[in-house]
C-alpha positions in Angstrom: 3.9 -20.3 -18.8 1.3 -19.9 -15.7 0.5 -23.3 -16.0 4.6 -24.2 -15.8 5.1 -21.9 -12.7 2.0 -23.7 -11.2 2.9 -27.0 -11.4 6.5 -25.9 -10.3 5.2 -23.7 -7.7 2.1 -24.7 -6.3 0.1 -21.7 -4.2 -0.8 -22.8 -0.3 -3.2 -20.6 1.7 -1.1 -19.1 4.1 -3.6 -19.6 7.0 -5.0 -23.3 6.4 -2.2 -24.3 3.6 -5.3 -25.5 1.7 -3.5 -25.8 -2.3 -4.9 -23.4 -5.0 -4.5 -19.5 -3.6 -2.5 -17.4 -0.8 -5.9 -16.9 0.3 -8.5 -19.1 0.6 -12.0 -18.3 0.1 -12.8 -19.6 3.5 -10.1 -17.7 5.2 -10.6 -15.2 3.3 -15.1 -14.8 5.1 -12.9 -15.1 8.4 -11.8 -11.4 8.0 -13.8 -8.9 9.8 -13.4 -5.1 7.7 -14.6 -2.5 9.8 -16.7 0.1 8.4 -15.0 3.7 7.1 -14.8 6.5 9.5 -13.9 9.7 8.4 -10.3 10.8 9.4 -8.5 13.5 7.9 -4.4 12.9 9.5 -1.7 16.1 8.6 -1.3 16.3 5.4 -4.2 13.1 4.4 -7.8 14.2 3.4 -9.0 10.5 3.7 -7.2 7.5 5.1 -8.7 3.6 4.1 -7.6 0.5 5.6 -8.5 -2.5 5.0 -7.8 -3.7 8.2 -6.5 -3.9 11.6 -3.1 -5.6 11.5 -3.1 -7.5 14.7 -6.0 -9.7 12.5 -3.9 -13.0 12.6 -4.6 -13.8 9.0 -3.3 -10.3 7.8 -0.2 -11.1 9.8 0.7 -14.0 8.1 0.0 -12.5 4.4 2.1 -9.5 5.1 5.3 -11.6 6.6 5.6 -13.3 3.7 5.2 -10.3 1.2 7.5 -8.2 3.2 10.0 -10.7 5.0 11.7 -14.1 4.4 11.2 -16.0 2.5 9.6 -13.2 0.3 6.8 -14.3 -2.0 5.8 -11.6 -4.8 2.4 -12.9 -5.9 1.0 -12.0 -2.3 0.7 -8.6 -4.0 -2.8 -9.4 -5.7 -4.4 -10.9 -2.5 -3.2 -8.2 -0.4 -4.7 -6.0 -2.9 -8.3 -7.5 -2.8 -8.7 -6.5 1.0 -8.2 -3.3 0.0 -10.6 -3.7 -3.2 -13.1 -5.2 -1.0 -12.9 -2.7 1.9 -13.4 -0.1 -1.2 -16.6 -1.5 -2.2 -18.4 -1.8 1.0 -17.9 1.7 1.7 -17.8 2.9 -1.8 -20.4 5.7 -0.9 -17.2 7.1 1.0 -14.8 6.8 -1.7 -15.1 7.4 -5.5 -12.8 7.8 -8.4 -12.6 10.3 -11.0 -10.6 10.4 -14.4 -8.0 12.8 -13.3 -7.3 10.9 -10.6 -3.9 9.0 -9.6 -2.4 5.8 -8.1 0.9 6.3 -6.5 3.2 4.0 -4.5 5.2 4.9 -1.0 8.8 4.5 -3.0 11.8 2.6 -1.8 15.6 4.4 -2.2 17.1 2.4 -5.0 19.6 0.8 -2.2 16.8 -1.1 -0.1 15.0 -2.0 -4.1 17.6 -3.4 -4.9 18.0 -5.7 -1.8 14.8 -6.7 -2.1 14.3 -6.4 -5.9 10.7 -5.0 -5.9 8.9 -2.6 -4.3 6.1 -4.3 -2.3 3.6 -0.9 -2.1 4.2 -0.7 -6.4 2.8 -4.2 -6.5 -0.6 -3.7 -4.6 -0.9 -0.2 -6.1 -0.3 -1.9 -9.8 -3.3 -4.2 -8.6 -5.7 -1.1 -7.8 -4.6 0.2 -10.7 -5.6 -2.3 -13.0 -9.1 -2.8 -11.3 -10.2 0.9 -10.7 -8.9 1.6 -14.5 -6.9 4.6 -12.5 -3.4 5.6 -13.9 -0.3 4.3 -12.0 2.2 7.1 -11.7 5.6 5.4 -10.7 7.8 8.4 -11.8 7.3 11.0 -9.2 8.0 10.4 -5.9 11.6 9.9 -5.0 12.7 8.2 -1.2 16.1 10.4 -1.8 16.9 9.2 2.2 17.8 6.2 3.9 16.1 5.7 6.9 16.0 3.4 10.0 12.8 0.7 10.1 10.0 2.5 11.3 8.9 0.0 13.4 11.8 0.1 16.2 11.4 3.4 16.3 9.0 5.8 18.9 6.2 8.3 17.6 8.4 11.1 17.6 11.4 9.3 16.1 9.7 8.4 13.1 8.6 12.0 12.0 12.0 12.9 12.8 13.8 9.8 10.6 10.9 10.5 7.4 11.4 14.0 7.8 12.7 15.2 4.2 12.8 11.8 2.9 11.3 12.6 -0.2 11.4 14.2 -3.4 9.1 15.1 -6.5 10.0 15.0 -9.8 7.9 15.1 -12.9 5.3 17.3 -11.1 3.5 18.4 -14.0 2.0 14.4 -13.7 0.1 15.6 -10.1 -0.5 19.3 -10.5 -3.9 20.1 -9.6 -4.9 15.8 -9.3 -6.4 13.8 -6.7 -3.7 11.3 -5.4 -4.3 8.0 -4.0 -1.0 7.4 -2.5 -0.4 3.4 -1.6 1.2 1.6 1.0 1.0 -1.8 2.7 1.0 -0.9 6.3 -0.2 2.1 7.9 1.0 2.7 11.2 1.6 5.6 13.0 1.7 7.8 9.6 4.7 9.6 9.6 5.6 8.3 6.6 2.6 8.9 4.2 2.1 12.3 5.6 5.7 13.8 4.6 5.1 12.1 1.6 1.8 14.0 1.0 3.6 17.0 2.4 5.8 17.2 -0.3 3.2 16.4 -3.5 0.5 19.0 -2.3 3.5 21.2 -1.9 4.5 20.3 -5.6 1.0 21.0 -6.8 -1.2 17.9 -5.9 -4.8 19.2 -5.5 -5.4 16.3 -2.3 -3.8 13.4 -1.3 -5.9 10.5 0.4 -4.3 7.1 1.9 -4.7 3.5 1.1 -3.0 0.5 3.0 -3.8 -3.0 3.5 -3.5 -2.5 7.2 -3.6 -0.2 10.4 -1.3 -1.0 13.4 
């Protein structure tokens, strides 16, 4: 069946359009990860990003995993920036067995415009690598809200503000959670989503994205 979908479907690098992966090896030495600072932000004891998002690269992966035309299988290159970033500063970061992977939700309107949810994906990948439990079932986006990006500083907290609910909460009580999402910029978002898991009995919450704006 792989072998069908790539003969039907060929992969292109989205930088060079070299045929054989999204992202070529040789694009792929062009990226420049920066080295982990510590950075505790609200409600986030650690924040890691692979990288900046004005890299031009980055750009171009994230457009077409997040905007037409939409192409799924960008979900496992994305996530091995953040696997890489991980290992080069893995003295900052470690796992333990009691220790989750969670997604930033979508409400179920905008999931089903868009028919997956594009921080699941990466976070399915990191899953699957670190050997650490996905936890789908617990955060709830029970509010539409407006696209972070037109919005100001202030207008974002505002329009995330009670955006989300928990569910299930015996699944975090006392865990670490490694709460996932592709772009991290000015944090509104992941921080009233960590808001409301420490408050429903997560032990910490840290951040992963693929990038920082």
């Amino acid at each position: 069946m792989e072998f069908i979908k790539e003969l039907l479907f060929p992969k292109f690098c989205v930088n060079c359009q070299r045929e054989g992966e999204y992202l070529c090896q040789d694009c792929f030495s062009l990226l420049d990860f920066p080295t982990y600072t510590p950075e505790k932000v609200n409600n986030i004891a650690g924040l890691f990003c692979a990288l900046p998002y004005n890299n031009f690269i980055l750009k171009k992966l994230i457009a077409q995993f997040k905007y037409q035309p939409i192409v799924k299988d960008l979900a496992a290159p994305l996530a091995s920036l953040i696997i890489h970033y991980i290992k080069l500063n893995e003295k900052q970061m470690f796992f333990s067995n009691r220790d989750v992977i969670l997604p930033i939700p979508l409400t179920k309107k905008r999931l089903k415009e868009r028919g997956f949810n594009q921080s699941e994906e990466i976070a399915k990948e990191l899953s699957k690598f670190f050997g650490i439990p996905l936890v789908n079932n617990v955060l709830l986006k029970i509010k539409e809200t407006l696209p972070q990006v037109e919005l100001s500083g202030r207008e974002r907290e505002s329009n995330v503000r009670n955006a989300f609910s928990v569910i299930n909460k015996d699944l975090i009580r006392d865990k670490k959670i490694f709460l996932v999402d592709d772009v991290y910029t000015t944090g509104s978002t992941m921080a009233e989503a960590a808001r409301v898991l420490k408050e429903a009995g997560a032990k910490q919450v840290w951040g992963i994205a693929v990038a920082r704006e």
